[in-house]
C-alpha positions as CSV (number, residue, x, y, z in Angstrom):
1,X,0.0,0.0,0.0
2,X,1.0,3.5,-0.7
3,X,-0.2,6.8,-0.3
4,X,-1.1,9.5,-2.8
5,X,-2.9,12.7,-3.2
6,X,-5.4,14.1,-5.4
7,X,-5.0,17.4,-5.1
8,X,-1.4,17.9,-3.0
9,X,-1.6,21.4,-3.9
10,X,-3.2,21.8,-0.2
11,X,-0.5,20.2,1.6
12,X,0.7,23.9,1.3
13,X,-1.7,24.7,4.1
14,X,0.6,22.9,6.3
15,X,2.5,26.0,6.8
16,X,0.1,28.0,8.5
17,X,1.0,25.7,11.8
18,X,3.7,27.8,12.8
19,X,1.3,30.7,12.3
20,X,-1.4,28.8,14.9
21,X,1.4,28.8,17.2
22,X,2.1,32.8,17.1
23,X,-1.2,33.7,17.2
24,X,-2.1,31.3,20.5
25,X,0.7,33.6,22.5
26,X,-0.4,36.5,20.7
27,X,-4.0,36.1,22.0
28,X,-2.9,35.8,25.7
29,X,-5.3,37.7,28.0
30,X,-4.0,40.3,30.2
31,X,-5.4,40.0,34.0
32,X,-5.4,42.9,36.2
33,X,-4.0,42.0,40.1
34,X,-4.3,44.5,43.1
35,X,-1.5,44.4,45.6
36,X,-0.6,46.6,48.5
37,X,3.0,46.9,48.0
38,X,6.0,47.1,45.3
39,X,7.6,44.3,45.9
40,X,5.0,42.7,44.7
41,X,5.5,44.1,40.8
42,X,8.8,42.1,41.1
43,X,6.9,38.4,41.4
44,X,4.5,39.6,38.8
45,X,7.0,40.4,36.6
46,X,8.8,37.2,37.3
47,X,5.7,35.4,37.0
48,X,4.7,37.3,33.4
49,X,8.2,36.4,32.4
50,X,7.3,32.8,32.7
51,X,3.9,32.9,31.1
52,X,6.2,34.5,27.8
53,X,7.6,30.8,27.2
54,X,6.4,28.8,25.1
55,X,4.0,25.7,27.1
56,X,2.1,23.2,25.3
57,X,-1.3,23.3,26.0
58,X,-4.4,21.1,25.5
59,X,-6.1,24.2,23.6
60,X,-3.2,24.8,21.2
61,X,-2.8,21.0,20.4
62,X,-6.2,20.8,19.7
63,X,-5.9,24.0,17.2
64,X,-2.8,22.5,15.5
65,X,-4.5,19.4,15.2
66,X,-7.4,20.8,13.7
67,X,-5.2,22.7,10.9
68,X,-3.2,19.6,9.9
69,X,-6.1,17.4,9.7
70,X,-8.3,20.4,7.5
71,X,-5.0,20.6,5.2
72,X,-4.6,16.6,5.0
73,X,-8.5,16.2,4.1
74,X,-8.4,18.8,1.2
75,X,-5.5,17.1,-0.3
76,X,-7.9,13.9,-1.0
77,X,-5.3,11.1,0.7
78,X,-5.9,7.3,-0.8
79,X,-4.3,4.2,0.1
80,X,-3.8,2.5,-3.0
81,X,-2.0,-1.0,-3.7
82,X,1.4,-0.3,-5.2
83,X,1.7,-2.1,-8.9
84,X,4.7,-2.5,-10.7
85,X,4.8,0.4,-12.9
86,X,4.3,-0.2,-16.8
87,X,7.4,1.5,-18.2
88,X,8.3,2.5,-22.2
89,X,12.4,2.1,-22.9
90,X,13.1,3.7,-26.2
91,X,16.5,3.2,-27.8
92,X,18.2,5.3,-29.8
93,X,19.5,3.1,-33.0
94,X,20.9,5.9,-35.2
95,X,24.4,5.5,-36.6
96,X,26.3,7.3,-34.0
97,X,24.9,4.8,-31.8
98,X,27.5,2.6,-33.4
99,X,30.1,5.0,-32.6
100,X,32.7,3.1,-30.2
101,X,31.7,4.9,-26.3
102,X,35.2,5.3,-25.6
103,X,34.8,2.4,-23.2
104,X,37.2,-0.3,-24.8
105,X,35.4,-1.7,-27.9
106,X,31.9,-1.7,-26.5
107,X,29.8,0.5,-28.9
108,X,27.2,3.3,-27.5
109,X,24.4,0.4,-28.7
110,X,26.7,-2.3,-25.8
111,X,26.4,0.4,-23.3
112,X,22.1,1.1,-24.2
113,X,21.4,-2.6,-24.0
114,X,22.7,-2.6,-20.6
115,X,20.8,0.0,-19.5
116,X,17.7,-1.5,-20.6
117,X,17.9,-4.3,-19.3
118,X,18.1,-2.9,-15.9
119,X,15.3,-0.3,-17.1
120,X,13.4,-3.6,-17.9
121,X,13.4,-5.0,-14.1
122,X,10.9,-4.4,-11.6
123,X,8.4,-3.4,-14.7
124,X,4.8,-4.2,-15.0
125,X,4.1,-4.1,-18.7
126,X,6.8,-3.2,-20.9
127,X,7.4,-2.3,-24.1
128,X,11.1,-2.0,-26.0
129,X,11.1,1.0,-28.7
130,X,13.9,1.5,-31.3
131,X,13.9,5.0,-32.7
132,X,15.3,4.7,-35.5
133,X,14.4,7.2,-38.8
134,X,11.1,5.3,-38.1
135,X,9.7,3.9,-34.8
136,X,9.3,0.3,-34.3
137,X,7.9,-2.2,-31.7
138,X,10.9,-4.7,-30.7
139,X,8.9,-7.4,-28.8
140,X,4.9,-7.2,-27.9
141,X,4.1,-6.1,-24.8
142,X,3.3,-9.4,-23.6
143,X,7.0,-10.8,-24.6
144,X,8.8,-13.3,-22.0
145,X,12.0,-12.1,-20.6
146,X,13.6,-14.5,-23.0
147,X,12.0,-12.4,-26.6
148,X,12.6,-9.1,-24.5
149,X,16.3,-10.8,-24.6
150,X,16.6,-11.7,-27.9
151,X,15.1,-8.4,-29.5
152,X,17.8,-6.7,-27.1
153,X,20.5,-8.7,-29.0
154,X,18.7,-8.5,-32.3
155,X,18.9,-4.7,-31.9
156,X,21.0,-3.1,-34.6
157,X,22.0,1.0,-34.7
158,X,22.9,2.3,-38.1
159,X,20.1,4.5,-39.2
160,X,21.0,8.4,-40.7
161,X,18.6,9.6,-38.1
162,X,16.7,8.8,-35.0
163,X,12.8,10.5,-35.5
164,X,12.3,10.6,-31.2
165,X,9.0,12.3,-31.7
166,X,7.3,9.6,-33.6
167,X,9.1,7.1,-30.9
168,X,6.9,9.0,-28.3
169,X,4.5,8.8,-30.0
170,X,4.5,5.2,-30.7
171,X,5.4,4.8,-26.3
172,X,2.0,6.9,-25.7
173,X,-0.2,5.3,-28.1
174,X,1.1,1.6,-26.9
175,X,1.1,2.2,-23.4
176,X,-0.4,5.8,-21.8
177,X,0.5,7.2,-18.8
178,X,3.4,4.9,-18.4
179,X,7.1,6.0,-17.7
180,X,8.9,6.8,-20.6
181,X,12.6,6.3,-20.8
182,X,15.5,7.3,-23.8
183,X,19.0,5.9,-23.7
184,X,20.5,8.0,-26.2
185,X,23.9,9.3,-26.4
186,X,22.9,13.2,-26.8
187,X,21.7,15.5,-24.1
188,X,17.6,15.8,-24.8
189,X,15.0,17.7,-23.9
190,X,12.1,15.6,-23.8
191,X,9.4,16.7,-21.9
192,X,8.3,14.3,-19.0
193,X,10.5,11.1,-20.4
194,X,13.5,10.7,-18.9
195,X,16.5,10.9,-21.0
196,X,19.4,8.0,-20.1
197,X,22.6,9.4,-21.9
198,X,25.5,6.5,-22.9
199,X,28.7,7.4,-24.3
200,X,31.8,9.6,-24.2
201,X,33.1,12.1,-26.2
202,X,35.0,10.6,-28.9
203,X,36.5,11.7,-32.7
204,X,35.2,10.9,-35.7
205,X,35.5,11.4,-39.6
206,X,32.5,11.0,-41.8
207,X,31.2,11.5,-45.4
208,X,28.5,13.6,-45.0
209,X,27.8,14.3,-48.9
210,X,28.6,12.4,-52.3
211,X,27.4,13.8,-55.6
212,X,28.3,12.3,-59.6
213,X,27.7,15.4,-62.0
214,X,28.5,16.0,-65.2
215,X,32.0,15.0,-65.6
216,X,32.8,15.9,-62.0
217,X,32.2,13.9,-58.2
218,X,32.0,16.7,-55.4
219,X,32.8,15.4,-51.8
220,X,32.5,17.2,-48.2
221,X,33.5,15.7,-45.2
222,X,33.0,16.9,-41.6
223,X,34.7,15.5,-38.3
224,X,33.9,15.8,-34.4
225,X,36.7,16.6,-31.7
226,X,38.4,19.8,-30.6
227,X,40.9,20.2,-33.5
228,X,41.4,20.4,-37.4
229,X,41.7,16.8,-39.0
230,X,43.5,16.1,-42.2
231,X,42.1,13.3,-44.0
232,X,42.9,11.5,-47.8
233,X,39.5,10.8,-50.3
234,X,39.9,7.8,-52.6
235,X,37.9,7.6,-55.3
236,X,37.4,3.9,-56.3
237,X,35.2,1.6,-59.3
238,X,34.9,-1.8,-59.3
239,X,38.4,-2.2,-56.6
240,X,40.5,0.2,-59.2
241,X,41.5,3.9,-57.9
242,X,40.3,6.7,-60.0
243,X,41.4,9.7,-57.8
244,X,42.5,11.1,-54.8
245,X,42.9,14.1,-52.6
246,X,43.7,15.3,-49.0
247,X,41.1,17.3,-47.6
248,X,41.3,19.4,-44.3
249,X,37.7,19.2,-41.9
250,X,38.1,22.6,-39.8
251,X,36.7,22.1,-36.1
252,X,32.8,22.2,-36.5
253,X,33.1,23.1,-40.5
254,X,32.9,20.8,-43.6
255,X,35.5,20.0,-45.8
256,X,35.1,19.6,-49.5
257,X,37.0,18.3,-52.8
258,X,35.7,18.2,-56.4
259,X,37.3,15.8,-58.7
260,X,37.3,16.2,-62.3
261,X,36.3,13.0,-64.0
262,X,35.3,12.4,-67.7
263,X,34.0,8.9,-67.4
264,X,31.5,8.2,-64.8
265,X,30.0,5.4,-66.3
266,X,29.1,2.8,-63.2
267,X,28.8,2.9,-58.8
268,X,31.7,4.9,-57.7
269,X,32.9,4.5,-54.1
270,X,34.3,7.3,-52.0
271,X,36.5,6.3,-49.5
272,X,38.2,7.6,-46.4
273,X,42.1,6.4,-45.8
274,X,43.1,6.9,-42.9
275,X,43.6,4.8,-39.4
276,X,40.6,3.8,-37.7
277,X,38.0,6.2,-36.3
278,X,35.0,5.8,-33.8
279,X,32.1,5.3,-36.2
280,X,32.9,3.5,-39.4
281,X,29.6,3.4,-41.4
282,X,30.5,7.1,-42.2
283,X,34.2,6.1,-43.9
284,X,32.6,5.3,-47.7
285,X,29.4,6.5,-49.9
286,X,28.4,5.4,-52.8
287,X,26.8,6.9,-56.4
288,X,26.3,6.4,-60.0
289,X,24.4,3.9,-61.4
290,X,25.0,0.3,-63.1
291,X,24.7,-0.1,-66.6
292,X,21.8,-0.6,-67.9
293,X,21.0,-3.2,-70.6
294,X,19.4,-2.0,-74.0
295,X,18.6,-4.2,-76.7
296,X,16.9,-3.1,-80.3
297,X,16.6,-4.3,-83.5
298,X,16.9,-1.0,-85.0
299,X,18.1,-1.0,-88.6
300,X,17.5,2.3,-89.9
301,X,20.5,3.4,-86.5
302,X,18.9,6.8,-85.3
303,X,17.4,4.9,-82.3
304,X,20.9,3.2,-81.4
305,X,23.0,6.3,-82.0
306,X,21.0,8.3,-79.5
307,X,21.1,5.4,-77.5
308,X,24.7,5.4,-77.6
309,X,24.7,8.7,-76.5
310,X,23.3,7.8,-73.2
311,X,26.8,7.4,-71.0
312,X,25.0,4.3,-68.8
313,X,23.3,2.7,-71.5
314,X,24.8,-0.6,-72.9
315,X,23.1,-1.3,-76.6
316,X,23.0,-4.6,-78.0
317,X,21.4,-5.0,-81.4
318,X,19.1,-8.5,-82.3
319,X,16.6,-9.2,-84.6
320,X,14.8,-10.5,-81.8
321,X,14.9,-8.0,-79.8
322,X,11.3,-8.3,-78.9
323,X,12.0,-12.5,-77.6
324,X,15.2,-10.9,-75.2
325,X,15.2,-10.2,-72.1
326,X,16.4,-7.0,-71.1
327,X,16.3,-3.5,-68.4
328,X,14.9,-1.6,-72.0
329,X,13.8,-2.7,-75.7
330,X,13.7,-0.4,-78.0
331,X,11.6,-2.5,-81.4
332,X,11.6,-0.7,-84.5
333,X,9.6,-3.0,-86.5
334,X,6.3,-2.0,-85.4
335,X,6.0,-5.5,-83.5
336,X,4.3,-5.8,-80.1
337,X,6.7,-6.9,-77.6
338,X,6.2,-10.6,-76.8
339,X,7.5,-10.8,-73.0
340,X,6.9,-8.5,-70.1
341,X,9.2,-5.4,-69.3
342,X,10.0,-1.7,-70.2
343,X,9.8,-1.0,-73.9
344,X,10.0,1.6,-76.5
345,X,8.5,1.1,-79.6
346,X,7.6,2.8,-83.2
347,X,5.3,1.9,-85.9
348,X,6.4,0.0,-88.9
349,X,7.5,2.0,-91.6
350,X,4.5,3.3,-93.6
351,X,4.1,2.4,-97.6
352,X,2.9,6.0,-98.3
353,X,2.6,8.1,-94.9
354,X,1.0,11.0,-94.8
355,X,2.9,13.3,-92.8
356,X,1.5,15.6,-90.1
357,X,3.2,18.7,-87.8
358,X,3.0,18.0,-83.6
359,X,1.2,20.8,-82.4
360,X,0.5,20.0,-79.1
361,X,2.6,18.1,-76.7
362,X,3.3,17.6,-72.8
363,X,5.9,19.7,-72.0
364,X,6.0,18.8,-68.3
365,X,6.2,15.2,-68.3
366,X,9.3,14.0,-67.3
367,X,9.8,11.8,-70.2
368,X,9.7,15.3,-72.5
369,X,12.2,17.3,-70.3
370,X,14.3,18.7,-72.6
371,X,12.7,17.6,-75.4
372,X,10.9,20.0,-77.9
373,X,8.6,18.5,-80.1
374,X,7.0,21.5,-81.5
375,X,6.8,21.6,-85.2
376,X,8.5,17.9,-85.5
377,X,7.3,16.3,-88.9
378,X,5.6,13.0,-88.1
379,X,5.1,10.4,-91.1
380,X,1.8,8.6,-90.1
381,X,0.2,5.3,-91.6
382,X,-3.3,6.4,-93.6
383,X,-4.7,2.5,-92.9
384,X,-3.4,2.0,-89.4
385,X,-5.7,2.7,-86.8
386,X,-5.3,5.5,-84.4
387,X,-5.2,5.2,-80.5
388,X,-7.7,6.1,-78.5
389,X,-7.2,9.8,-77.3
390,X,-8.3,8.0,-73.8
391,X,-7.3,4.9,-73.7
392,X,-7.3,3.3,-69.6
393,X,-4.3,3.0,-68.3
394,X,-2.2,5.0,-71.0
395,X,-1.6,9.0,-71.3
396,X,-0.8,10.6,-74.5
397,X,2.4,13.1,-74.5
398,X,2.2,14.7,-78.1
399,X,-0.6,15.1,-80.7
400,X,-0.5,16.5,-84.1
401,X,-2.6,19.4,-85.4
402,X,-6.1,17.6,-86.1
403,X,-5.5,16.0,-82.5
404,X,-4.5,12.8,-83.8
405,X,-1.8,11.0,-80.8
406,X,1.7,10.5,-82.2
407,X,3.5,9.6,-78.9
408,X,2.0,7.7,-75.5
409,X,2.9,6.5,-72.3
410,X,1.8,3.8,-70.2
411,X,0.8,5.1,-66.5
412,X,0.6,1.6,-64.3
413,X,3.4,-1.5,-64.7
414,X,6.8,-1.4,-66.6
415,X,7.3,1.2,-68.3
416,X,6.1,1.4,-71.9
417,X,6.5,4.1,-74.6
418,X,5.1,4.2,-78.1
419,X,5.5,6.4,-81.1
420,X,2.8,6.4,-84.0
421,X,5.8,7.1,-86.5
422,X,8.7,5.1,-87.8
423,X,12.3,6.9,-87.2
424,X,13.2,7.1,-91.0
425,X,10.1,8.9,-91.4
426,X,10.2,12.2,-88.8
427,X,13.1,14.5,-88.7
428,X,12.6,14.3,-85.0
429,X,15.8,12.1,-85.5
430,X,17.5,15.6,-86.8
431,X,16.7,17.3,-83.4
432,X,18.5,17.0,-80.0
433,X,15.2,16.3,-78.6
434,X,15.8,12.6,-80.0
435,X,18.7,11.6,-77.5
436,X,16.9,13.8,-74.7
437,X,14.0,11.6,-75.1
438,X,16.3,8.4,-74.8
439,X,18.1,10.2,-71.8
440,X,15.1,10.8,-70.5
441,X,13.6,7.2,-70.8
442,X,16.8,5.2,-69.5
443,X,16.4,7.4,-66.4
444,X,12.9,6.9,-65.6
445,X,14.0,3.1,-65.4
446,X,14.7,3.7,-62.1
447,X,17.5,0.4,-62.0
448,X,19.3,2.3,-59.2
449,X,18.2,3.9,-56.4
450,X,20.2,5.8,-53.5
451,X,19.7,6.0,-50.3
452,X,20.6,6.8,-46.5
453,X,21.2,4.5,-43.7
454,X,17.8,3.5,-42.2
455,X,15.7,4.0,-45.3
456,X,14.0,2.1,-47.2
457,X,12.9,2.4,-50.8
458,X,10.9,1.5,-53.9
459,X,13.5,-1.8,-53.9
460,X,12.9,-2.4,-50.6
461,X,15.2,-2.3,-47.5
462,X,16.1,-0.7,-45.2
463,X,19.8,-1.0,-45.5
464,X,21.9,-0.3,-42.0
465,X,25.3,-0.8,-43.9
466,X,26.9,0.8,-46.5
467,X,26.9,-1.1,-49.9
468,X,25.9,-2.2,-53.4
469,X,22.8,-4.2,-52.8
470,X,21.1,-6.2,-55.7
471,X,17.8,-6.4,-55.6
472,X,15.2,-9.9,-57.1
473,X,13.8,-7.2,-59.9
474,X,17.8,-6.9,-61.1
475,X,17.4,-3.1,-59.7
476,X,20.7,-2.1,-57.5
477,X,20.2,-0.3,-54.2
478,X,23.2,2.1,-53.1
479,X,23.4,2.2,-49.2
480,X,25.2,5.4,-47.7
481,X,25.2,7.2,-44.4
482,X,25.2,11.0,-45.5
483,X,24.5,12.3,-42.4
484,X,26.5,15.2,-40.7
485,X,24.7,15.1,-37.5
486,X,25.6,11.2,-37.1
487,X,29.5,11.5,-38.0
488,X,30.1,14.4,-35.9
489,X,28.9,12.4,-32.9
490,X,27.7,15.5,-30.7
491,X,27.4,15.5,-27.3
492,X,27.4,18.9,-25.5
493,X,24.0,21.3,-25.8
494,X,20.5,20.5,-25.6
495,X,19.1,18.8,-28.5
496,X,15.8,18.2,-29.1
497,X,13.5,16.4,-31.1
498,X,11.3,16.8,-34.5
499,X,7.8,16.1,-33.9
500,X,7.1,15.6,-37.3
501,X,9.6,13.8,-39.1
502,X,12.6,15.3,-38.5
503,X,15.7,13.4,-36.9
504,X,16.5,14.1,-33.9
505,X,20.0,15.6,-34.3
506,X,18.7,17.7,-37.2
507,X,18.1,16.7,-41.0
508,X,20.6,19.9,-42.2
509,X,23.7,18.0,-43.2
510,X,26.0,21.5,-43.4
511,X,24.8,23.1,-40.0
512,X,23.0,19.9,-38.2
513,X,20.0,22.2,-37.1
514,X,17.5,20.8,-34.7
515,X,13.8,21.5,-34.6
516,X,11.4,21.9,-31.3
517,X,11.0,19.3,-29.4
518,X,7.7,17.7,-28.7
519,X,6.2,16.9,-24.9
520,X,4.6,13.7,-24.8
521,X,0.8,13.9,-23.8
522,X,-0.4,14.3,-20.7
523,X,-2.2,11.2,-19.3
524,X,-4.2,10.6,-16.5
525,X,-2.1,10.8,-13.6
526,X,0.3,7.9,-12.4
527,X,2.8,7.8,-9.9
528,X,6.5,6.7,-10.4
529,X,6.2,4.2,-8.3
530,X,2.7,2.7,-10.3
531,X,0.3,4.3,-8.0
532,X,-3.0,5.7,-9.2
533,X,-3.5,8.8,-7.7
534,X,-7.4,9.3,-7.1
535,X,-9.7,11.0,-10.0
536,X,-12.0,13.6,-10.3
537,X,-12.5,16.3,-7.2
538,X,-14.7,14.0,-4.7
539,X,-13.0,13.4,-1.4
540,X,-11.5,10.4,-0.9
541,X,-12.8,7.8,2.0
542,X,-9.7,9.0,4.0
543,X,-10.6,12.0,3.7
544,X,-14.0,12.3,5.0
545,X,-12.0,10.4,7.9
546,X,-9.8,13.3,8.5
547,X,-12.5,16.0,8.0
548,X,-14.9,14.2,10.7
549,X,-12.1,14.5,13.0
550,X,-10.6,18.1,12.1
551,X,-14.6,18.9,13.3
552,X,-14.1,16.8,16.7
553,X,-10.8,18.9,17.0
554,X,-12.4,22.0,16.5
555,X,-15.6,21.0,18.9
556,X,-13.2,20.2,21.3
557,X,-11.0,23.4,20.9
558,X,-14.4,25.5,21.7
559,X,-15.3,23.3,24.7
560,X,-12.3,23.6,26.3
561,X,-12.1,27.2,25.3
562,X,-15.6,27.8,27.2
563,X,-14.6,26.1,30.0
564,X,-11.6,28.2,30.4
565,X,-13.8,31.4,30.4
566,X,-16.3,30.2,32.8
567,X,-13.7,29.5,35.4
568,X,-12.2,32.5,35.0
């Protein structure tokens, strides 16, 4: 059993006791005596002198005891049953959580298991949170000790940010009103949960951005610790060196290097040489993109030159080009394509065409970005039928003066683009909106796809190391950190969290800004220890106890008090 109080704003009355106690000897009658001589004044003055000290008396105990009991009944006392108190442990599993804590080899992550383990004991129901860039449930609440174990070990830290405001929310929607706790390794302001930090101050080097251009691969780096590092990038494809510079990180600044590079055909690695630092997952990014496999049975060779063109396209020509399996096919021949997958194709070349002008044509589609179509010449087939100008499932890009569709896309599945016209018979092949359009097409294939630590993607994941990752659907997945909050591994300031969906040590890479915090919700009230402290404003059976005897207290203060009089 325990006690709590509904309303322990009134235990503040407690203080007017001392005040009881002034006014009792402030009250003190004054009796006038008659005596014959003055040596009498001397024992009255001796005798006043004593009456000055403070004596206990029945009438001041019971006034005291009247106060205390009045303050203690409007404070609503309960004896409840002490319970074990449900509890919420959220652990951080960004990537500096990886970061060694400067504790041997035990990683931040070593030193937050610990901690929740002992967070875990002497819990009623419990539930383990990993705040990663999303939040997740490790076990169900219901979980033995053994699961609770196992997700512990199972836990993993590499994510480019840790969202703590949708981990609290997650911890007040699972379990409201229950203690929260955060074992991070930054100092948080978190409202009413109560922040657990893990880790010392350590340094650390980190790509923090990686960017292929055109004929150029721009690289900044920033590092943690109290003085200027020096460190050597090493460009790498396919385990042969392209490049390499030294690049100096200034305390809290960013370091950057742009290499000049014709061919960046391929995934290109960027590398950090240097010894070992605290947090590795931060020493080598990723970018580019694989080849990707085109095969056409273009004859006429406009199609494959502007193909050509396209620096990560790799064109193989075949007859059957339609049969062959391939990331694009590009058919010529006017032939539906006979197995599934992203295609281009034009209409057979027509006997007599009858050529018509584009007039119309969407220039905001991203398959027409930088690709003017205005006033191309078009050589149509007079016999062959014409789409649909709404056919389900397909949306036309370009039309020709009498609104006839030249050029369509397909909206749902692999991609699919078709032109009404042969190649040989439109100068569109003339124009540099032909390659554009190719560009244009090969990039919408989507067969590589970047992304941070933590995230997932259209191929899946998420990823929590750095790498090349090939997908069932032959896409390739490029796995990078990229997060200057995470490889400068603060410590010192307040931090707090996004509310929305913003990482908790900021989202800015250059400056690492933070956003507002949120505090969780409050619940009904529930004390540390798991007591329920009583609801609502009606007084408590306690304390109708302790008001029925402030009102004997009193009754008895102004009996004796009437007594007193009458004898005097």
């Amino acid at each position: 059993m325990s006690l709590v109080f509904g309303s322990p704003v009134f235990l503040w009355l407690l203080a007017a006791l001392p005040v009881v106690v002034l006014l009792h000897f402030l009250r003190a009658r004054r009796l006038r005596h008659e005596v014959s001589a003055l040596f009498l004044w001397e024992r009255a003055s001796q005798a006043a002198s004593r009456r000055r000290r403070v004596r206990p008396s029945w009438l001041l105990l019971l006034q005291l005891l009247f106060t205390a009991l009045a303050a203690l009944a409007l404070a609503r006392p309960a004896l409840v049953a002490r319970e074990a108190p449900d509890r919420v442990v959220v652990v951080d599993a960004s990537a500096s959580m990886a970061a060694t804590s400067g504790q041997g080899d035990a990683t931040r992550l070593d030193l937050a298991r610990d901690l929740a383990r002992q967070l875990s004991q002497g819990a009623g129901r419990l539930a383990l949170v990993r705040a990663g860039v999303g939040a997740t449930l490790l076990a169900p609440l219901e979980a033995s000790a053994a699961e609770r174990e196992a997700a512990l070990e199972s836990l993993v830290a590499g994510d480019a940010g840790a969202d703590l405001g949708d981990a609290l929310d997650l911890a007040a929607a699972l379990l409201p009103g229950a203690e929260v706790h955060v074992v991070t390794d930054q100092q948080l302001s978190l409202g009413a949960a109560v922040v657990h930090v893990v880790g010392e101050e350590v340094e650390n080097v980190g790509i923090s951005a990686f960017t292929v251009g055109v004929g150029q691969v721009f690289v900044a780096v920033v590092a943690s610790g109290p003085r200027p590092v020096e460190t050597r990038v090493v460009l790498e494809r396919d385990g042969e060196e392209l490049a390499a510079a030294d690049v100096l990180v200034p305390v809290g600044g960013v370091g950057t290097v742009t290499f000049p590079l014709p061919d960046l055909s391929g995934v290109i690695a960027a590398r950090l040489a240097g010894p070992p630092d605290a947090l590795p997952l931060d020493d080598v990014a990723y970018a580019g993109s694989r080849p990707v496999a085109v095969v056409t049975d273009d004859t006429h060779g406009a199609a494959t030159r502007a193909l050509q063109a396209v620096p990560t396209a790799e064109v193989t020509y075949s007859r059957g080009a339609g049969f062959l399996a391939a990331d694009l096919r590009v058919l010529t021949a006017g032939r539906a394509p006979a197995v599934e997958g992203p295609y281009v194709s034009f209409a057979a070349p027509a006997p007599e065409p009858a050529y018509a002008v584009v007039r119309d044509f969407d220039r905001a589609h991203p398959l027409l970005r930088f690709a003017d179509l205005s006033e191309v010449v078009v050589g149509l087939d007079p016999t062959r039928e014409p789409w649909p100008v709404e056919e389900e499932g397909w949306r036309v890009l370009a039309r020709t003066a009498d609104l006839t569709p030249v050029v369509r896309v397909r909206e749902e599945g692999p991609l699919a683009l078709e032109l009404a016209f042969h190649p040989s018979q439109s100068d569109l092949t003339l124009r540099p909106a032909f390659p554009a359009l190719f560009a244009n097409v090969v990039a919408a294939l989507g067969t590589t796809e970047a992304v941070r630590l933590g995230e997932g993607g259209e191929a899946g994941g998420p990823w929590l190391e750095p790498g090349v990752y090939e997908t069932g659907e032959g896409r390739v997945v490029l796995a990078s950190l990229l997060s200057a909050g995470e490889s400068r591994l603060p410590r010192e300031g307040v931090v707090t969290a996004s509310a929305a969906a913003g990482d908790a040590r900021g989202e800015t890479d250059e400056a690492g800004a933070d956003e507002p915090a949120p505090t969780p919700r409050p619940e009904a009230a529930r004390g540390r220890a798991g007591a329920v402290a009583p609801a609502g404003g009606a007084p408590t059976p306690l304390a109708v106890v302790l008001s029925a005897l402030a009102l004997v207290a009193l009754l008895a203060e102004w009996v004796l008090r009437r007594t007193r009089f009458a004898a005097s």
